[in-house]
C-alpha positions as CSV (number, residue, x, y, z in Angstrom):
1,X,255.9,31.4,8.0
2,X,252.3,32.2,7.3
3,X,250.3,34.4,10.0
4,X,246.7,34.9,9.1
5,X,243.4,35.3,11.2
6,X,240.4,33.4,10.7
7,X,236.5,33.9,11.9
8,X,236.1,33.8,15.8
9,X,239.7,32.5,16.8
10,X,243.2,33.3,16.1
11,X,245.8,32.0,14.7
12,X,249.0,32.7,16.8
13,X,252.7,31.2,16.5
14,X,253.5,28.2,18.4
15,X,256.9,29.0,20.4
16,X,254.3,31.5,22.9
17,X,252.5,28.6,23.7
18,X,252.7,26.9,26.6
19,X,251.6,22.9,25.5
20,X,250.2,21.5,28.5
21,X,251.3,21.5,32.6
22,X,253.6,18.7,33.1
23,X,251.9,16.9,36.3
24,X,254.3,15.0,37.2
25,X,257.5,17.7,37.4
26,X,255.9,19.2,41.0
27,X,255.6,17.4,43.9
28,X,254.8,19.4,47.4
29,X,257.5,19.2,50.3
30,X,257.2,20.9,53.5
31,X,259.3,23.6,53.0
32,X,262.8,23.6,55.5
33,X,262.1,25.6,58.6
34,X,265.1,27.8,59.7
35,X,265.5,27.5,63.6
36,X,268.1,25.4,66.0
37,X,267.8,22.1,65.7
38,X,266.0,19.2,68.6
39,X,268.4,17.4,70.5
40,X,267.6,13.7,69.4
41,X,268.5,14.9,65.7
42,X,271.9,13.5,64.3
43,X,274.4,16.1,63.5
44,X,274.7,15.8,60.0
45,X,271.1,17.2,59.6
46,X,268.5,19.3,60.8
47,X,265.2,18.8,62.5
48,X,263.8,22.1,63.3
49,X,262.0,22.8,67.0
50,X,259.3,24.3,64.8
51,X,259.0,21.4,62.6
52,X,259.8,18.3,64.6
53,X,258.4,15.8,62.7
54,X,260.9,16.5,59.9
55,X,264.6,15.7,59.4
56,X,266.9,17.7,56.6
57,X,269.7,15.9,56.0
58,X,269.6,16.9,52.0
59,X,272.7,18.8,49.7
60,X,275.5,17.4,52.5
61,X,277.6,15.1,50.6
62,X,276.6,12.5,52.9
63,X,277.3,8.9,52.0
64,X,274.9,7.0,54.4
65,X,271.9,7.6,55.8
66,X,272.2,8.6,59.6
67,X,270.0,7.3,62.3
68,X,266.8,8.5,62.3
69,X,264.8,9.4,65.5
70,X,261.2,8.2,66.4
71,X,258.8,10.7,65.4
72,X,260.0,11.8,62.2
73,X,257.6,11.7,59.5
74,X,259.3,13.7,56.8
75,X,262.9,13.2,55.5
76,X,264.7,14.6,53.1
77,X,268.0,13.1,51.5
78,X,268.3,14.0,48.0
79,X,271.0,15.2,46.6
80,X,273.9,13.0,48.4
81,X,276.0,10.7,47.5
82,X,274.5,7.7,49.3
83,X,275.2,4.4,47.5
84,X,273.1,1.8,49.9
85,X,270.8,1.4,52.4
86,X,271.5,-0.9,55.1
87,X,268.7,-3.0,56.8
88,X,267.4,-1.5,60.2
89,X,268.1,2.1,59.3
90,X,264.8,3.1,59.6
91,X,263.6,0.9,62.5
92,X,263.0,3.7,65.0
93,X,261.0,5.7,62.3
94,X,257.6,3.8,62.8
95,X,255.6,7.2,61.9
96,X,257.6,7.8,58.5
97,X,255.3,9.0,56.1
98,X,257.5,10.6,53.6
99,X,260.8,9.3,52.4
100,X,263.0,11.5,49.1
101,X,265.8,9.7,48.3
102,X,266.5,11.3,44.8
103,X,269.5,11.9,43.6
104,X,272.3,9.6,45.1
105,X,273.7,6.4,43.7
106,X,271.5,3.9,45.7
107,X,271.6,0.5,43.7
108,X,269.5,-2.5,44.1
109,X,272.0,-5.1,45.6
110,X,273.0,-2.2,48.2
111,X,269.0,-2.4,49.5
112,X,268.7,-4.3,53.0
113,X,265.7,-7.0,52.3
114,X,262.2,-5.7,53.6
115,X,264.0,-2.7,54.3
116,X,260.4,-0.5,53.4
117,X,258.1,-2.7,53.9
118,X,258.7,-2.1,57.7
119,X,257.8,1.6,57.5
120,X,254.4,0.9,58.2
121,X,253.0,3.9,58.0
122,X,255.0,5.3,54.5
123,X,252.6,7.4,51.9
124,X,255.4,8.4,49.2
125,X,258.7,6.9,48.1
126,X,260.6,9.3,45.9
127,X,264.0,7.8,44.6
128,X,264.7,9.0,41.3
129,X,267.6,9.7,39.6
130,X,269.7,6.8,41.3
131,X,271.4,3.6,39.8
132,X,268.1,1.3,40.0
133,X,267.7,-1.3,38.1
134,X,264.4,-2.5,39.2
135,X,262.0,-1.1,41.7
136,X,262.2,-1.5,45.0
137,X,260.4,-3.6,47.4
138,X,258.2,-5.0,49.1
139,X,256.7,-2.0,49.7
140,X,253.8,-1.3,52.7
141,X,250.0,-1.3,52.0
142,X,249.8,2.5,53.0
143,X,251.8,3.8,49.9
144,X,249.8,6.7,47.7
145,X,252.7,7.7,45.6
146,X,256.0,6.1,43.9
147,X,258.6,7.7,42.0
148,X,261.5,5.8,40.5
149,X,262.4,8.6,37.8
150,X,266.1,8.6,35.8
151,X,266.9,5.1,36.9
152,X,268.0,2.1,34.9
153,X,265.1,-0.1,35.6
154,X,264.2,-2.9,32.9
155,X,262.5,-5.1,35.4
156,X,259.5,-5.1,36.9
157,X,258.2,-8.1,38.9
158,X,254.6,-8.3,38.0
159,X,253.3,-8.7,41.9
160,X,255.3,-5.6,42.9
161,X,252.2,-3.5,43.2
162,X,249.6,-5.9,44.6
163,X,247.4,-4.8,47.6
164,X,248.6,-1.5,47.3
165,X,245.3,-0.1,47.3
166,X,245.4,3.8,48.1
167,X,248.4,4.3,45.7
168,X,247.1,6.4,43.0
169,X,250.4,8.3,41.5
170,X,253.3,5.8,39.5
171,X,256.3,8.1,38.1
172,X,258.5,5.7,35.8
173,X,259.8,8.0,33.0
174,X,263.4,8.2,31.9
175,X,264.4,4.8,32.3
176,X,264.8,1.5,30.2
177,X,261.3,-0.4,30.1
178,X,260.2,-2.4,27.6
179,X,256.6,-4.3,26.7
180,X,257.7,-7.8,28.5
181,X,258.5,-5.9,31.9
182,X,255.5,-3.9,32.5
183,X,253.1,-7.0,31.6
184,X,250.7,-6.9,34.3
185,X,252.7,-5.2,36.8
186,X,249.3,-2.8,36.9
187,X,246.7,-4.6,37.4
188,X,246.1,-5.0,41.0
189,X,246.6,-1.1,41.9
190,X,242.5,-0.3,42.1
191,X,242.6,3.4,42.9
192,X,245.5,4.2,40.0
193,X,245.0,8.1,39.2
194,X,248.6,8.9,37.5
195,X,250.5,7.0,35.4
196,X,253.8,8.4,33.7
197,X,255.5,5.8,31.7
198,X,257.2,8.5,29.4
199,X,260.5,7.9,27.8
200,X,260.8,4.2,28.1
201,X,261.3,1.5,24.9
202,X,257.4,0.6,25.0
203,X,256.2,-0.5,21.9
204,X,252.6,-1.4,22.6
205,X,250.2,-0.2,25.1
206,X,249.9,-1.8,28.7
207,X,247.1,-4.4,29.0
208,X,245.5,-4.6,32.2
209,X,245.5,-0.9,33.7
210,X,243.0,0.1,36.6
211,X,240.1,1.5,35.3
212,X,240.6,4.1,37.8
213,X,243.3,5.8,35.4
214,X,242.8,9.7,34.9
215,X,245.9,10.7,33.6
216,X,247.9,8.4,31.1
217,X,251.4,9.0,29.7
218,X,253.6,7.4,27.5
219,X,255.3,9.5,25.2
220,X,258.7,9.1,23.9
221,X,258.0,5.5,23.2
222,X,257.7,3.3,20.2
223,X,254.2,2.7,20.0
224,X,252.9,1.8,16.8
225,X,249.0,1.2,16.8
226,X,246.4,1.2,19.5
227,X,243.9,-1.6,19.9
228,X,240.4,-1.4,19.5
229,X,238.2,0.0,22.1
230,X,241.6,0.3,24.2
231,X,240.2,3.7,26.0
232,X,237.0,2.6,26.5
233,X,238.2,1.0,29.9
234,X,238.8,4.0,31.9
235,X,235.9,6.3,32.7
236,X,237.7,8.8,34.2
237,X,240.6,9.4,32.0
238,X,241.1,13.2,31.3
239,X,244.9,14.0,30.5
240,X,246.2,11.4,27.5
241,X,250.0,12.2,26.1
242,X,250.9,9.4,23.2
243,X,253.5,12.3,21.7
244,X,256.6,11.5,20.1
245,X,255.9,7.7,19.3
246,X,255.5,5.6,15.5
247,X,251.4,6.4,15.2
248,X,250.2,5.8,11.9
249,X,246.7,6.2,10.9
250,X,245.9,2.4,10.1
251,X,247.4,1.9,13.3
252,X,244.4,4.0,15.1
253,X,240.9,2.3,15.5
254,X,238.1,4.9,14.4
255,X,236.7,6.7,17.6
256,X,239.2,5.3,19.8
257,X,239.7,8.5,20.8
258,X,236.1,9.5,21.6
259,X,236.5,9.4,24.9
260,X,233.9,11.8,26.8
261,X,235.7,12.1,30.0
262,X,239.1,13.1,28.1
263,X,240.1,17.0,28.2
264,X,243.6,17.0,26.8
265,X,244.9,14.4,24.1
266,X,249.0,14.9,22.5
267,X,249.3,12.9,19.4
268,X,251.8,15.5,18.4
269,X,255.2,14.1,16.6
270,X,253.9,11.2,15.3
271,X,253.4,10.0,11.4
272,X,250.0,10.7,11.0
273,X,247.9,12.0,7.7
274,X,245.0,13.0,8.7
275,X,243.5,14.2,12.5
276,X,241.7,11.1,14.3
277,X,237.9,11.7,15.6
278,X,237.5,13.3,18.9
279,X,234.5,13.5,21.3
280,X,232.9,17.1,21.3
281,X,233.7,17.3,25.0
282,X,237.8,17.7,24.0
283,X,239.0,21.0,25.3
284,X,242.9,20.7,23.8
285,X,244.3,18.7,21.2
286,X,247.7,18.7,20.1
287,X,249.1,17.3,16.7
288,X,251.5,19.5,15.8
289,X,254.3,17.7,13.5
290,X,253.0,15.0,11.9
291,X,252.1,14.4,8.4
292,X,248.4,16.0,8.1
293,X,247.4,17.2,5.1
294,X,243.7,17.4,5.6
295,X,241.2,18.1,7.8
296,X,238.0,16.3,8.0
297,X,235.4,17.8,9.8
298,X,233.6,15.4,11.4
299,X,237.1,14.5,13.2
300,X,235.6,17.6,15.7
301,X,232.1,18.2,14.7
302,X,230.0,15.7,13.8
303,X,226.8,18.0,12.8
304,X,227.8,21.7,12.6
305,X,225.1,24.3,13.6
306,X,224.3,26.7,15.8
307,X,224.1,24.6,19.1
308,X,226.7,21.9,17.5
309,X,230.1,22.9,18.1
310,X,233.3,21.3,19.5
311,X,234.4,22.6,23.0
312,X,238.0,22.9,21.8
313,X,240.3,25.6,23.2
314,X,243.2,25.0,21.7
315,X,244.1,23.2,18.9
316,X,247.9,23.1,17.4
317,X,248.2,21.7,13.6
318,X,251.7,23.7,13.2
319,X,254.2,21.9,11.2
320,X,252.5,19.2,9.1
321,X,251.4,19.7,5.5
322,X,248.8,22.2,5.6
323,X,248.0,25.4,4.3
324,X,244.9,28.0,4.9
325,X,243.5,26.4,1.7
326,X,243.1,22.9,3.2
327,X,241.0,24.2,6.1
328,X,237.6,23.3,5.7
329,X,234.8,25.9,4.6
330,X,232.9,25.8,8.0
331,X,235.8,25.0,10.1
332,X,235.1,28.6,12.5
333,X,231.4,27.6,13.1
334,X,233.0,24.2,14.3
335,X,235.7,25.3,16.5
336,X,233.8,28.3,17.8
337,X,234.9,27.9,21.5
338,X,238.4,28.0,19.9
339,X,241.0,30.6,21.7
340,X,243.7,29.1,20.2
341,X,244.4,27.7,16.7
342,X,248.2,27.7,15.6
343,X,248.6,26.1,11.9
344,X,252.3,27.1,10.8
């Protein structure tokens, strides 16, 4: 392995790097507050005196869902072994905002009809990790955030999503989508912020996404090319992960990537030969193990001089075909914001 230093940044091995902070791994719970428990709360859980409007009833083996008392907001059964949830569970839970559900072995035909679309006044449905094999629903108008992680879902009914106005996160990863499923399913959610479609069977990119889309990903497809101009639609896009796919360079549009309002792009583990242009606003760009053997310039600097300079930060070229000889002559006065440049 070749360690060298160049002009103005260094050049540092790629295992003490940390890529980029997965967004969609954390999500913020109220944490449990120890204390005796109210008297309306069922005895297979815990609703602290301190903390009434939440009900624990998480890591107890429980195989239903137990009633649930008016003014609960918060609740928390993940990690059970529920398999179903019957219709009218949650009728006295008019104020329930939050509702985790990961972890069980809920499946669709064990889901009482209109059984969320009751809950009125519900922000985020988290029910990863079950047996799903399409999403859930209807779902209320007040929903901001959906996560259906680890499931089984090929199916996606394209009307799912409509009205649905203030939800701006969509967690999808890990489960068994494909091009014809997701067609459309998008395109009425206005205020869309997050969209994680990451480890699915996509093979082309989604038509139809709100132009209100800041961070995109869907790595760990089978994406192929991109279309023309396909980036242009969202103004606000800053986070862009298209790692481990089938990218090949004739399959990239020039400047489809010069995208001023993007901060991070991963094109890393794909098949391409060469780096794609960039906008000068990029801060980190990842393309670590592909097949680049060259470097052009003008993919980060299109004049280079003394106020012309790219605003990367870190850049990773480690494990393609490239050597200290193939780096371009004025490649330091280029990447001279650069903290971070790891080539092998």
């Amino acid at each position: 392995m070749n360690h060298f230093h160049l002009p103005l940044f260094a050049a540092l091995l790629s295992s003490v790097l940390c890529q980029y902070y997965d967004y969609g791994a954390y999500y913020d719970h109220p944490s449990p507050v120890l204390g005796p428990s109210g008297p309306n709360c069922p005895q297979e859980c815990n609703c602290p005196v301190s903390f009434p409007s939440a009900m624990y009833c998480d890591n107890r083996k429980l195989k239903y869902i137990p009633i649930v008392p008016s003014g609960i907001k918060y609740l928390y059964l993940q990690n059970n072994q529920i398999d179903s949830i019957k219709s009218g569970i949650f009728d006295n839970a008019t104020e329930l905002s939050w509702l985790i559900l990961d972890n069980n072995q809920i499946v669709n035909s064990n889901i009482g009809k209109n059984t969320f679309s009751k809950l009125k006044s519900l922000q985020k449905l988290y029910i990863s990790y079950n047996n799903l094999t399409e999403p859930v629903g209807p779902l209320p108008k007040t929903m901001n955030e959906l996560k259906i992680v680890g499931n089984k879902l090929s199916k996606f009914p394209s009307s799912l999503l409509d009205g649905l106005e203030n939800l701006t996160a969509i967690h999808l990863q890990e489960n068994q989508l494909k091009d014809d499923a997701i067609a459309g399913a998008f395109k009425g959610v206005k205020s869309l912020a997050y969209l994680d479609l990451s480890h699915n069977k996509i093979k082309r990119l989604p038509m139809d996404l709100p132009s209100s889309l800041e961070m995109f990903y869907i790595d760990h497809n089978n994406v192929t090319s991109i279309p023309s101009g396909y980036f242009q639609k969202f103004p606000k896009l800053q986070y862009l992960r298209i790692s481990h796919n089938q990218l090949v360079d004739s399959g990239i549009p020039q400047n489809v990537f010069n995208i001023s309002s993007l901060i991070e792009l991963d094109l890393s583990f794909n098949k391409l030969q060469s780096v794609p242009a960039i906008n000068e606003n990029l801060e980190n760009l990842y393309v670590q193990v592909n097949n680049i053997n060259k470097i052009d310039l003008s993919s980060f600097c299109k004049i280079t001089g003394p106020l012309n300079y790219s605003r990367l930060r870190h850049l990773r070229l480690d494990g393609n075909n490239l050597t200290r000889n193939n780096l371009p002559v004025d490649m330091a006065n280029c990447l001279r914001q650069a903290s971070e440049v790891i080539l092998d």
